[in-house]
MIKE-967148 format. One record per residue (C-alpha): x, y, z; residue number from 1. Coordinates in steps of 0.5 Angstrom, whole numbers. Layout:
<atoms>
ATOM     u     v     w   k
ATOM     X     Y     Z NUM
...
</atoms>
This chain:
<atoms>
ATOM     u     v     w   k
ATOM    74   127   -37   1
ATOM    79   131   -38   2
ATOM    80   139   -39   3
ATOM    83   144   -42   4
ATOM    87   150   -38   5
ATOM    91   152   -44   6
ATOM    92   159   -40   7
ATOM    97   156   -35   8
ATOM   101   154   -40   9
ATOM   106   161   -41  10
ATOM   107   162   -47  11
ATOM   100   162   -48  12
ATOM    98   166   -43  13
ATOM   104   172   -44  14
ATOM   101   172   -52  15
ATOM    94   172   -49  16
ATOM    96   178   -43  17
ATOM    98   182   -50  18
ATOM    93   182   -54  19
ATOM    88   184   -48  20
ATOM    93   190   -47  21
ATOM    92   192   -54  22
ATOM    87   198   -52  23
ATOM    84   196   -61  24
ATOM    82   188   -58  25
ATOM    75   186   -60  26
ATOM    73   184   -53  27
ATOM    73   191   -49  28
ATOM    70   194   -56  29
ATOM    64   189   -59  30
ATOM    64   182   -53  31
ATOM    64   186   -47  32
ATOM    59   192   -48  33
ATOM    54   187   -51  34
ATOM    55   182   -46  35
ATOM    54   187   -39  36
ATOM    48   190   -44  37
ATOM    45   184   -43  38
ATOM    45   183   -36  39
ATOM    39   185   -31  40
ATOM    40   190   -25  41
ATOM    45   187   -20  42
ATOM    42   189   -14  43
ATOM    43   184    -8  44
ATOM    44   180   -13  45
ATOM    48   173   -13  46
ATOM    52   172   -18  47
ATOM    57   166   -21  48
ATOM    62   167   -26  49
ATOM    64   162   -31  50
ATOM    70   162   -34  51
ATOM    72   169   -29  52
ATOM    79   168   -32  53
ATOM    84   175   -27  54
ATOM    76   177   -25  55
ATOM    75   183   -28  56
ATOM    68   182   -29  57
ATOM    67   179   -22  58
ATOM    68   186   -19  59
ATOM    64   190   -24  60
ATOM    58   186   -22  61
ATOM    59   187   -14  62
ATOM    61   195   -16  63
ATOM    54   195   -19  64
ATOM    51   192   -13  65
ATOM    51   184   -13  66
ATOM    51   181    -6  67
ATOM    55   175    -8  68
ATOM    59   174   -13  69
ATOM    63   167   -14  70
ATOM    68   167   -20  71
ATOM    71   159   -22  72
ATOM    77   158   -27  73
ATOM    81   153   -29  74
ATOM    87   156   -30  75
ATOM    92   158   -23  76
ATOM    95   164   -27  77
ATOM    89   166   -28  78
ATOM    86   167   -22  79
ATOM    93   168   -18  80
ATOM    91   176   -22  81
ATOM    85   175   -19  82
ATOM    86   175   -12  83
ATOM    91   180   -13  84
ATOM    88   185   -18  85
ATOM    80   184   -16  86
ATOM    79   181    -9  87
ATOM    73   184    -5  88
ATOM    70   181     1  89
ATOM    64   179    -3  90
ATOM    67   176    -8  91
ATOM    70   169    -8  92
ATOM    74   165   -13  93
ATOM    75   158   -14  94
ATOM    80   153   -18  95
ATOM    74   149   -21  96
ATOM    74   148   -29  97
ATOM    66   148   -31  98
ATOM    65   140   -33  99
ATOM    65   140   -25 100
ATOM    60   145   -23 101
ATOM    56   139   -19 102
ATOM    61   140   -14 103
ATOM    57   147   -12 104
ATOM    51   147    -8 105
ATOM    48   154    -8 106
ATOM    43   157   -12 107
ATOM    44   164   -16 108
ATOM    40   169   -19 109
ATOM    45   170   -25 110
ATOM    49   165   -28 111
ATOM    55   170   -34 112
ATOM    60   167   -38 113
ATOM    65   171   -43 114
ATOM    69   167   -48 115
ATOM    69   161   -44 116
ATOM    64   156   -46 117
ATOM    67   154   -53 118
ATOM    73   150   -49 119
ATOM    68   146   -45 120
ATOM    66   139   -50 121
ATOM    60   136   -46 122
ATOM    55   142   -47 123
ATOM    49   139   -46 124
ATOM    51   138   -39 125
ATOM    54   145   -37 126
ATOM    47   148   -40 127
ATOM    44   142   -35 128
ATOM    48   144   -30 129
ATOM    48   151   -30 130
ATOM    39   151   -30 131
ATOM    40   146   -24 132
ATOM    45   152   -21 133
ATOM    39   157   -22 134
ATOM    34   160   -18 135
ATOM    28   160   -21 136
ATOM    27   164   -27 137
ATOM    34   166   -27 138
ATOM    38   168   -32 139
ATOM    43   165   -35 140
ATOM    48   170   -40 141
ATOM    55   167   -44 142
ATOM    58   170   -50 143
ATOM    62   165   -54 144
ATOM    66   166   -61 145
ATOM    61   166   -66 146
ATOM    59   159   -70 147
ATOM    63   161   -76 148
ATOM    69   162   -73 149
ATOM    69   155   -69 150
ATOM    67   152   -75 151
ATOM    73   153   -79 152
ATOM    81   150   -77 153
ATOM    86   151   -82 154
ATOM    87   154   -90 155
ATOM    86   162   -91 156
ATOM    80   166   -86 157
ATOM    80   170   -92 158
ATOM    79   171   -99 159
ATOM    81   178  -102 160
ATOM    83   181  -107 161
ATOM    89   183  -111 162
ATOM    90   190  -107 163
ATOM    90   185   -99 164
ATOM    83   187   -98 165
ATOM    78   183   -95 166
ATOM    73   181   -99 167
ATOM    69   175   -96 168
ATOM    70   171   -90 169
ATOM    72   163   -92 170
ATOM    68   157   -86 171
ATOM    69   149   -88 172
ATOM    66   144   -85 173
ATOM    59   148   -80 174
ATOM    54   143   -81 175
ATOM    58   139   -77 176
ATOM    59   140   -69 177
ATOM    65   137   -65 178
ATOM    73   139   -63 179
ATOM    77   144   -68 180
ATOM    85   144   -66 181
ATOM    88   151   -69 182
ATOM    95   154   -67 183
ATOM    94   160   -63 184
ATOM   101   162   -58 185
ATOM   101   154   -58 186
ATOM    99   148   -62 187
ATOM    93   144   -61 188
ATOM    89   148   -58 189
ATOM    82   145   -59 190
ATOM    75   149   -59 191
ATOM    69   145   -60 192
ATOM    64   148   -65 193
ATOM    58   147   -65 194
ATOM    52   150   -70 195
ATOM    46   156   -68 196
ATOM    42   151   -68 197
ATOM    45   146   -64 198
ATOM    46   151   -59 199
ATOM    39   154   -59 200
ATOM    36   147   -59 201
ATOM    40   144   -53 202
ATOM    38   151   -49 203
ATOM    32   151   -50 204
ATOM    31   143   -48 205
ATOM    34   145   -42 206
ATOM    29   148   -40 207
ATOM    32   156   -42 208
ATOM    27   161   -45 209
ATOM    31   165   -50 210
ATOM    30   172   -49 211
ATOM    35   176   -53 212
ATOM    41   174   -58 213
ATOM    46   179   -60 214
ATOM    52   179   -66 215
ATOM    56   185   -64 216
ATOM    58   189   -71 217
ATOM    61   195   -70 218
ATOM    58   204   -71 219
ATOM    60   208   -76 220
ATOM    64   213   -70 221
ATOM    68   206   -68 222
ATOM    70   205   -74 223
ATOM    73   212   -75 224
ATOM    78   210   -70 225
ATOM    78   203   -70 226
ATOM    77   201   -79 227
ATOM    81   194   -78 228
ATOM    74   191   -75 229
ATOM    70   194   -82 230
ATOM    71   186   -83 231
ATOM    66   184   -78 232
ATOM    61   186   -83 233
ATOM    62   179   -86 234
ATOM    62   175   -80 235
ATOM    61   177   -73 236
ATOM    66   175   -67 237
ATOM    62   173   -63 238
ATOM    54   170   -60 239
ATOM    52   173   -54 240
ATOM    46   170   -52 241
ATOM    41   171   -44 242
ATOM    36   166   -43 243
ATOM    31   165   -37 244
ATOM    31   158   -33 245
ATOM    22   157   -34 246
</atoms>
């Protein structure tokens, strides 16, 4: 099978690079904060990261008291920062796409993924996969692009009205899972949109018990400083969700 890296392609990654630097971007202010709240205590806990992306995350668990962590990616480039901007004895990073997580043989207590997982075509195998990794009753934390931003491809994202404003987020096509090619820095990049149901369903026949589910949506005091992302109150970004290997 084969995967996707678009983050070794250059043109996307220094496009990616830019928006990460924006101090406004939705992930620091809404993804991040609702993943690391989903997360247990990290006490001497092993960790593995899918996705780990320059490792920036793999440091914050080891900071707060994990083990061991190991942090996988697909991309070099990616993990070319990691080593040099996120290295620590206790973490170990690894040029390994998801789709080959067979090939690791350790058990860990947590398995966390952050925006990765909406790349990865064959889900049903990764959520398999990722329970055969786990300890018991381990946990298993991810953040994707929420269902109504993986359904929809092309057209206007928004309808609104005559002053520019936006009035209701436009979806086509949610009902049917399978790949979505947009352009985002480069053509042809391909998520693979799958619906609520067919992510809880496949969850929980794995195995997984679903403890929480989050759809970030912004404060009041952040929207303050931040008024542009008013709009997430018509559609989230992002689904988080922790499940429990039973």
């Amino acid at each position: 099978m084969s995967q996707q890296n678009i983050y070794d392609n250059s043109t996307f990654f220094e496009g990616y690079k830019k928006i990460r630097e924006n101090k406004s971007n939705a992930n620091d202010l809404f993804e991040t904060p609702a993943l690391f709240s989903l997360l247990p205590d990290l006490q001497g806990k092993t960790i593995l990261d899918l996705g780990c992306g320059v490792g920036g995350h793999c440091l914050e668990f080891v900071n707060g008291g994990a083990k061991k962590v190991v942090g996988i990616d697909i991309s070099k480039k990616m993990l070319e920062v990691a080593e040099k901007e996120n290295h620590h004895s206790k973490i170990t990073y690894l040029n390994l796409p998801m789709e080959r997580l067979s090939q690791i043989s350790e058990k860990f207590d947590l398995v966390v993924s952050s925006l990765a997982i909406h790349y990865v075509k064959d889900f049903e195998k990764l959520v398999c996969d990722v329970f055969n990794l786990l300890n018991e009753k381990g946990l298993f934390v991810f953040s994707q692009e929420h269902p109504l931003n993986t359904c929809f491809s092309e057209g206007n994202r928004w309808t609104k009205d005559e002053k520019g404003n936006k009035l209701f987020a436009n979806i086509s096509n949610y009902s049917t899972d399978g790949v979505r090619e947009s352009v985002w820095f480069i053509d042809g990049v391909k998520k693979y949109h799958r619906t609520f149901s067919s992510i809880m369903n496949t969850l929980v026949s794995a195995g997984f018990s679903i403890e929480t589910l989050i759809e970030p949506i912004p404060t009041e005091e952040l929207l303050l400083e931040f008024p542009d992302h008013r709009d997430l109150f018509h559609k989230p970004d992002f689904l988080l969700v922790r499940g429990r290997k039973m």
